[in-house]
C-alpha positions, 0 to 999 in steps of 0.5 A: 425536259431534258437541258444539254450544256457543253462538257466543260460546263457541266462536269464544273457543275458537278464539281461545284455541286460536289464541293457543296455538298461535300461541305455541307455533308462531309466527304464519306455521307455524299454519294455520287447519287446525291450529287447527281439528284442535287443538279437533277441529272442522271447518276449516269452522267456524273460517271460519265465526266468522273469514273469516281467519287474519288476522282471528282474529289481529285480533281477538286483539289487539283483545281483548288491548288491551281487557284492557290498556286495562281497567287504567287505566279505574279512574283515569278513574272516579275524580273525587277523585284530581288528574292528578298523582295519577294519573300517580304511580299509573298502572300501567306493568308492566300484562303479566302472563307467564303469560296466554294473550296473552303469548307470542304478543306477547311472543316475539322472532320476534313482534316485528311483533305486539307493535308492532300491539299497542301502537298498538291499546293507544294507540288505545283510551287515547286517548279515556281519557286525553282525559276525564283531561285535559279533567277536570283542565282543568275542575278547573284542574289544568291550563292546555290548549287542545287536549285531544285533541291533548295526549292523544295525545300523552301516549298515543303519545308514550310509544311510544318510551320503552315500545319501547326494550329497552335500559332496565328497566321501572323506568327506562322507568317513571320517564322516562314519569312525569317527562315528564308531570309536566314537559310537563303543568306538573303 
């Protein structure tokens, strides 16, 4: 029996079937084929919400970057917390283990994808981290001519540090901090 579910359902279905199996089979061992079998659909209508395996994956880490970015959106928001304030808060261990997202990013034969994903994080931060800027520059919190340039700097400039596998979250966590604070004059 054939069973009909709106569009936005089922291309989330195949997506989170993708991301399944994308972890469990790594990324080049599943077909579109494979995800078509494992929701018992056509292959057909896989093609029909994603031209390609490629931008089935596009889109996965496209939305996983939205979910990531979500966490900081708060700080922008709020007009009563100084930069310096921010950057003490802001939050560094934004990856929860057991989402749909993680093994996919997260395993060491998905290394590639994790990297993508980080640029898109710093992509859709950096407009973020502008407003934080260009409100602490009105506020007189900080003294900068450039904003956007000084925002992506701040975003991407942390790639490094975050990337490193030879330092804990904490440390990663507390050089980021101290940079900030130090670079901003804050």
């Amino acid at each position: 029996m054939r069973v009909t579910k709106e569009p936005e359902v089922r291309k989330q279905e195949i997506l989170d079937t993708a991301l399944k199996l994308f972890g469990e089979n790594g990324y080049e061992k599943t077909s579109i084929t494979d995800i078509a079998k494992a929701i018992g659909v056509a292959q057909g209508l896989c093609y029909r919400y994603f031209p390609s395996k490629e931008a089935l994956f596009d889109r996965a880490i496209e939305q996983y970057a939205d979910v990531l970015v979500e966490q900081f959106v708060s700080s922008e928001k709020d007009n009563h917390k100084t930069l310096r304030q921010i950057i003490e808060d802001m939050p560094f261990t934004t990856e929860e283990r057991d989402t749909k997202y993680y093994s996919v990013f997260h395993g060491a034969e998905n290394k590639k994808f994790h990297d993508q994903l980080s640029l898109k994080v710093c992509e859709k931060l950096v407009p973020l981290v502008e407003k934080l800027l260009q409100r602490a520059k009105q506020k007189g919190e900080v003294q900068i001519d450039d904003v956007q340039t000084a925002a992506m700097f701040c975003v991407y400039g942390q790639l490094g540090i975050l990337l490193a596998d030879d330092l804990t979250q904490e440390e990663k966590s507390r050089r980021i901090r101290e940079f900030l604070l130090f670079a901003l004059h804050l």
